[in-house]
N, C-alpha and C positions, 0 to 999 in steps of 0.2 A: 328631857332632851328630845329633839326634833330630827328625826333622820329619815330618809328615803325621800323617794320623788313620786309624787299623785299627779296623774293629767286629771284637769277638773276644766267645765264649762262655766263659763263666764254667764249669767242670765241676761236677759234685754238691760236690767235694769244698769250691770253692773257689779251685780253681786257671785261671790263665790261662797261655795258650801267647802268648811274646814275640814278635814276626811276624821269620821268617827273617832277613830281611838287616840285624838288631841283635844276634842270636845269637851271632855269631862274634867280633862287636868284646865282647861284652859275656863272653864266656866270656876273651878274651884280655885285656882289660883290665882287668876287674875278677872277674875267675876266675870270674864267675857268681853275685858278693854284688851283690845289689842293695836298697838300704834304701825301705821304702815307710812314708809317714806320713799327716797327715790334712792339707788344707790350710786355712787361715785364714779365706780370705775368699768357697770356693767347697764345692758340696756334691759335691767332688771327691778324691782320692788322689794323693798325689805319691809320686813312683817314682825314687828315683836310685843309678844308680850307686857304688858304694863311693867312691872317691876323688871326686867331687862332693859325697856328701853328708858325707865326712870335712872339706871345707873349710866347709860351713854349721856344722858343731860347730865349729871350731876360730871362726869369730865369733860363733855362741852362748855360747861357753867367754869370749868380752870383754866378755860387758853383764852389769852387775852384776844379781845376783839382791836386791839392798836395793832396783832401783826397781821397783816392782811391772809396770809396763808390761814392761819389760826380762823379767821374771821369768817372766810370764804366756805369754810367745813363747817363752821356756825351757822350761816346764813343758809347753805343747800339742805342739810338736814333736817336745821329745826325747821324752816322755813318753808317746807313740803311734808312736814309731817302731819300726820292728820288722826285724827281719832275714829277708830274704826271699832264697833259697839256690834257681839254677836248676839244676835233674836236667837227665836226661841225654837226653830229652827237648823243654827249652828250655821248662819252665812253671818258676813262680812259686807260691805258695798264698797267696792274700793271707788274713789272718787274720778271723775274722766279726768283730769290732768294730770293722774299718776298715771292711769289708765293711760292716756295721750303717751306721757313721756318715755313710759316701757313699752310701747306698740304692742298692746295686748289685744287680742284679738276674742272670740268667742273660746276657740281652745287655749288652754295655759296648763302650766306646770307649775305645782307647788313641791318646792324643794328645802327641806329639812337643812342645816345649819348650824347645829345643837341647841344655841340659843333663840333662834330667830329661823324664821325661812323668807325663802327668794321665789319671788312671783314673777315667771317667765314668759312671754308668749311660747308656746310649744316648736313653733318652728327656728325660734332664735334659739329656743336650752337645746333643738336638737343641733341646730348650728354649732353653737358652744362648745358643748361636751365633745361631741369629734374636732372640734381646733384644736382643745386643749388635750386629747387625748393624742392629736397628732403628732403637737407642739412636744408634748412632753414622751414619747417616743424616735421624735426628732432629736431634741437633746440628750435623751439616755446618753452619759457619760462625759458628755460634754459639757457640760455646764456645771460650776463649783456650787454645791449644793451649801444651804446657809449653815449655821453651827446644828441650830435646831431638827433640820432635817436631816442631818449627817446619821442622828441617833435614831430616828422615827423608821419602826420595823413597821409591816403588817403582818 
């Protein structure tokens, strides 16, 4: 499981170093394939795991490509995803057009996920985190919270 947030340096090349203590699970478990793509709804990168993200294809592989919605989540995912192979090292190279599409800059944030992590430019996660921290101090009580969070203590 992938938690907490690492600020990490972007190299000339493009590459990021995975912060030590995911290194090992992530060399023995997924031999060091890890798939990165673009996300949907954030100007962010997700990062997973070979066998994680072999199970998001294997549900993309069930929504038909005739409904266009269905089609459209097919086409942005797989279609930006890219194979990201860790040296020996323990970096990544993520590609400039993911690079481009999340405005990453030399500083980023790697943000744990459970499954997966989110590749931030630094100045957007610190953007983020105070909207949504705002956003959802804003709505405290106001907003009908869904079934599942009704029950979710911390």
């Amino acid at each position: 499981m992938f938690r907490g947030s690492f600020t990490l340096t972007l190299d000339e090349k493009g590459r990021l170093a995975i912060p030590t203590r995911y290194r090992d699970f992530l060399l023995s478990d997924a031999k060091g394939h890890l798939i990165c793509t673009i996300d949907l709804h954030d100007p962010c990168l997700l990062l997973y795991p070979l066998a994680e993200w072999e199970e998001i294809e294997e549900k993309l592989k069930r929504l038909s490509s005739l409904n266009p919605q269905e089609r459209r989540l097919q086409r942005v995912l797989l279609g930006n995803a890219t194979d990201c192979e860790m040296d020996k090292n323990g970096r990544i190279l993520v590609p400039a057009s993911l690079r481009e599409h999340a405005g990453l800059s030399k500083n980023i944030r790697l943000v744990g996920q459970l499954n997966k992590f989110e590749i931030w430019d630094e100045t957007a996660w610190h953007d983020r985190l105070a909207a949504d921290i705002a956003l959802e101090q804003a709505q405290a009580g106001e907003v009908e919270l869904s079934e599942r969070l009704q029950d979710f203590a911390l």
